[in-house]
VMD Tcl script that builds the backbone (N, CA, C; Angstrom):
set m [mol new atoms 174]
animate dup $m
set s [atomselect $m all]
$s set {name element resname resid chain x y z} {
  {N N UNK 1 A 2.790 -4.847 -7.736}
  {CA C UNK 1 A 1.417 -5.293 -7.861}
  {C C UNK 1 A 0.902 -4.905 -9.249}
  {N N UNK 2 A 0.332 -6.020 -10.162}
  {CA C UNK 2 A -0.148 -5.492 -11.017}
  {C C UNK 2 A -1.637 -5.465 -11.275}
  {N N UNK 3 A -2.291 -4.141 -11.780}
  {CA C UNK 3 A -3.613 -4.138 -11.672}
  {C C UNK 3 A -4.193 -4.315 -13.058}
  {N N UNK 4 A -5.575 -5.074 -12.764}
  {CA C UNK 4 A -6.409 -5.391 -13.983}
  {C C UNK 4 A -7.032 -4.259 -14.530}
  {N N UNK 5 A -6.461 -3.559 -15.681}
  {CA C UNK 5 A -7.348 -2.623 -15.949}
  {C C UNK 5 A -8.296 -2.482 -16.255}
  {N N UNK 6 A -8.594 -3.553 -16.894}
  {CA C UNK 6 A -10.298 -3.975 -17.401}
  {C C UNK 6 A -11.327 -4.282 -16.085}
  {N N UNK 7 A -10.755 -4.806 -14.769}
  {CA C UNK 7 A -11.323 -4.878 -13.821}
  {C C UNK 7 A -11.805 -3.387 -13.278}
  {N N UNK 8 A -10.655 -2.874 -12.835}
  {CA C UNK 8 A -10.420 -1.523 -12.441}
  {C C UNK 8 A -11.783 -0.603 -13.212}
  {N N UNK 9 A -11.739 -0.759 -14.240}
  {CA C UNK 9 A -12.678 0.142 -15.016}
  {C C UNK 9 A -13.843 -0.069 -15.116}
  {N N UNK 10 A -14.536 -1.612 -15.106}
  {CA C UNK 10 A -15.759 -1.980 -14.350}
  {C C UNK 10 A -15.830 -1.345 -13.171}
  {N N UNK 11 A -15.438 -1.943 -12.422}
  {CA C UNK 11 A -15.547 -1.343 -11.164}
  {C C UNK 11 A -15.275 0.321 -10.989}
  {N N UNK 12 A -14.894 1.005 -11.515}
  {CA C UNK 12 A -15.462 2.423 -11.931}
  {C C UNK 12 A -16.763 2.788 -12.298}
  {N N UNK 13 A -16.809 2.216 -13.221}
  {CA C UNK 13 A -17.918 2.425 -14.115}
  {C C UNK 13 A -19.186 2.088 -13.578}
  {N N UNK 14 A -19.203 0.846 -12.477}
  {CA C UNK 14 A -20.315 0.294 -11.660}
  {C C UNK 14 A -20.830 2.052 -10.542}
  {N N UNK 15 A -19.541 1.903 -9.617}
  {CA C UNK 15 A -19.447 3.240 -8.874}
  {C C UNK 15 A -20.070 4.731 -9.610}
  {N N UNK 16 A -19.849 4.948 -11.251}
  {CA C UNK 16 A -20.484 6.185 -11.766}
  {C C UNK 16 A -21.648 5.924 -11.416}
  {N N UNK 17 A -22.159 4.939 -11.689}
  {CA C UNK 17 A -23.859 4.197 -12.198}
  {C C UNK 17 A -24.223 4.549 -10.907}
  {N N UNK 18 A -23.897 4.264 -10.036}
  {CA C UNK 18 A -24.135 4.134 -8.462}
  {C C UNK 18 A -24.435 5.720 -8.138}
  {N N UNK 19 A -23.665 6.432 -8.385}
  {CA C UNK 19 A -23.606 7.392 -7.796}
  {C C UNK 19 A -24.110 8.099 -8.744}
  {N N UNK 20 A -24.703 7.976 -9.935}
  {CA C UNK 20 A -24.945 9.355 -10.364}
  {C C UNK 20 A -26.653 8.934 -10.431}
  {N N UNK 21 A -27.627 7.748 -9.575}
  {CA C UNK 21 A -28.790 7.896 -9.139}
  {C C UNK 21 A -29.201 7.767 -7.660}
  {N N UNK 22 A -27.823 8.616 -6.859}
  {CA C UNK 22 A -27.940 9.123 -5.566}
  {C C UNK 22 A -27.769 8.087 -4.736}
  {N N UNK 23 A -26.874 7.257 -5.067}
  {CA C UNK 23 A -26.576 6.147 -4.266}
  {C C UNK 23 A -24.574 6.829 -3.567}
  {N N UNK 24 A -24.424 7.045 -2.392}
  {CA C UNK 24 A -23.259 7.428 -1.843}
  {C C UNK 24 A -22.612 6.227 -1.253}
  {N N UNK 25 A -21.600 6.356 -1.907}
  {CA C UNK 25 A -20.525 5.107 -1.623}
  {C C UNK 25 A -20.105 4.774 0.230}
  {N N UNK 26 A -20.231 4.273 0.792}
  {CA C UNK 26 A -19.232 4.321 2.279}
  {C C UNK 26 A -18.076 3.646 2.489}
  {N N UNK 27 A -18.263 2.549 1.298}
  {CA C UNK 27 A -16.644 2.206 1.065}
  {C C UNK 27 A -16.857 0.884 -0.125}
  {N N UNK 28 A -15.831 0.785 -0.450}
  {CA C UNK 28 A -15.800 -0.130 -1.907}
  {C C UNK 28 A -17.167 -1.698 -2.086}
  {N N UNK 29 A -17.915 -0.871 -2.551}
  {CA C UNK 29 A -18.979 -2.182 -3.156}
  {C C UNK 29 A -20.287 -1.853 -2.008}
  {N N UNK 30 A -20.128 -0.732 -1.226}
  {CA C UNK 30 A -20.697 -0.594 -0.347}
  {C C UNK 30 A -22.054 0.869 -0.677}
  {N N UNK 31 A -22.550 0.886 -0.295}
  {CA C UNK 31 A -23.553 1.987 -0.938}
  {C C UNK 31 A -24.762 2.221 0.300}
  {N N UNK 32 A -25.267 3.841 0.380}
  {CA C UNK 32 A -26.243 4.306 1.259}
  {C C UNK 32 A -27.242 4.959 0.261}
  {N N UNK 33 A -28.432 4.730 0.098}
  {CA C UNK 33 A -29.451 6.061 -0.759}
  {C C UNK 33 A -30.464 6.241 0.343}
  {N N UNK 34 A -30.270 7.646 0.598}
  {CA C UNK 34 A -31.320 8.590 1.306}
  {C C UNK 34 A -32.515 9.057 0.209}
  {N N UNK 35 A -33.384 8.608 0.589}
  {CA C UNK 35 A -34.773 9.056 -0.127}
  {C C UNK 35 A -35.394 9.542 0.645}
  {N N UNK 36 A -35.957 9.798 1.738}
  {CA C UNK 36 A -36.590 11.032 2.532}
  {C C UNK 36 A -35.491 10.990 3.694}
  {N N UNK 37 A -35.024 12.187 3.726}
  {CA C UNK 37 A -34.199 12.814 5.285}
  {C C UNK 37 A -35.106 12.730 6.370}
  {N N UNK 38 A -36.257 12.040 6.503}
  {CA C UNK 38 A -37.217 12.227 7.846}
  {C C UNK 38 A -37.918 11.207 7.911}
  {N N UNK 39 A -37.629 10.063 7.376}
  {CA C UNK 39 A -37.593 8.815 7.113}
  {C C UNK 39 A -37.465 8.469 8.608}
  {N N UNK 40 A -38.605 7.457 9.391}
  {CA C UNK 40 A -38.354 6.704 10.875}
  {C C UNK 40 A -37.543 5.245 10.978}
  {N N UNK 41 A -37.492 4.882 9.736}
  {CA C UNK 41 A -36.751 3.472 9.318}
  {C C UNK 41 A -36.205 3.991 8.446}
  {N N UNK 42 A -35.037 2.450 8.130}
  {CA C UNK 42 A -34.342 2.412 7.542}
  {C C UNK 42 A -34.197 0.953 6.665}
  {N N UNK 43 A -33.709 1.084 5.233}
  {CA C UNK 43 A -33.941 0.086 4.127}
  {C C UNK 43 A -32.913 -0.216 3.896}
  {N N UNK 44 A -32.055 -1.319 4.294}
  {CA C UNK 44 A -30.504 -1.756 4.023}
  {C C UNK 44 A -30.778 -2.761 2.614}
  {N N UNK 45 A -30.289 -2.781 1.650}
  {CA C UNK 45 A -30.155 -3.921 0.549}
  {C C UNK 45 A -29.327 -3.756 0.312}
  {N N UNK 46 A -28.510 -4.806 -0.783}
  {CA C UNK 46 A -27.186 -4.834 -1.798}
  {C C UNK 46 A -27.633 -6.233 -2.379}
  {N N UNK 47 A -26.434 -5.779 -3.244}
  {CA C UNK 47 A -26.298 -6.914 -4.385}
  {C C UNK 47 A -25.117 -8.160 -3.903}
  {N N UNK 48 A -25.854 -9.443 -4.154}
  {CA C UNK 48 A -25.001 -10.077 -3.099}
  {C C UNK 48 A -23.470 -10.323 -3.743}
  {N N UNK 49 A -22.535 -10.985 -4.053}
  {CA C UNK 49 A -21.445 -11.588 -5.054}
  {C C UNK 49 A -20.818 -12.836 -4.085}
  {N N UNK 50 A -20.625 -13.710 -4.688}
  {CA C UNK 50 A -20.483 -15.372 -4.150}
  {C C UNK 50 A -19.024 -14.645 -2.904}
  {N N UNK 51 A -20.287 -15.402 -2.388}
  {CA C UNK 51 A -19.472 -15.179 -0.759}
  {C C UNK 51 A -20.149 -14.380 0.423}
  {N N UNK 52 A -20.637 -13.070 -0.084}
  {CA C UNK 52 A -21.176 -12.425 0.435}
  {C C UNK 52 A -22.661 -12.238 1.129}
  {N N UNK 53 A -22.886 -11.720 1.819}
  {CA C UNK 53 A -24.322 -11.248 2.917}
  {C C UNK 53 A -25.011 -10.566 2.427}
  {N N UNK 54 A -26.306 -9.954 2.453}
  {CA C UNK 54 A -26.810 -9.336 2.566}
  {C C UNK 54 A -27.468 -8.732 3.336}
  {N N UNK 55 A -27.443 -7.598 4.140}
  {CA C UNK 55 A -28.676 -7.359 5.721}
  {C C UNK 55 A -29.022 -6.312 5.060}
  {N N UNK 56 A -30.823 -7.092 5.674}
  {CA C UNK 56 A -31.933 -6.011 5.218}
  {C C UNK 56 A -32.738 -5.652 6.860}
  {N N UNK 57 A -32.410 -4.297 7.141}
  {CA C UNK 57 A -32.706 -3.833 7.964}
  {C C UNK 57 A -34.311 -2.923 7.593}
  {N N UNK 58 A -35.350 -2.962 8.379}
  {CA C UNK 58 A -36.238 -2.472 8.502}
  {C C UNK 58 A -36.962 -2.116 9.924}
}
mol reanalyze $m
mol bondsrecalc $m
mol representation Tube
mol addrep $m
């Protein structure tokens, strides 16, 4: 298998961005941010990419 490194490294680099303004990964392209722990709802968004869903839970 050969991998795109230039891909590979976006997609790193997206994940730093992500995570270093408290956004926790749950799995690839996937993301949770807790802003109050005592929070009664919950705020689902993402970024869509051709093909994909978005659910916004409230």
């Amino acid at each position: 298998m050969i991998h795109n490194i230039d891909a590979d490294f976006w997609a790193e680099l997206a994940q730093i961005q992500a995570e270093s303004i408290g956004w926790q990964p749950l799995e690839p392209g996937v993301y949770l941010h807790v802003s109050d722990e005592n929070a009664t709802e919950v705020l689902v968004v993402g970024m869509p990419q051709a093909g994909a869903a978005v659910l916004l839970v409230v």
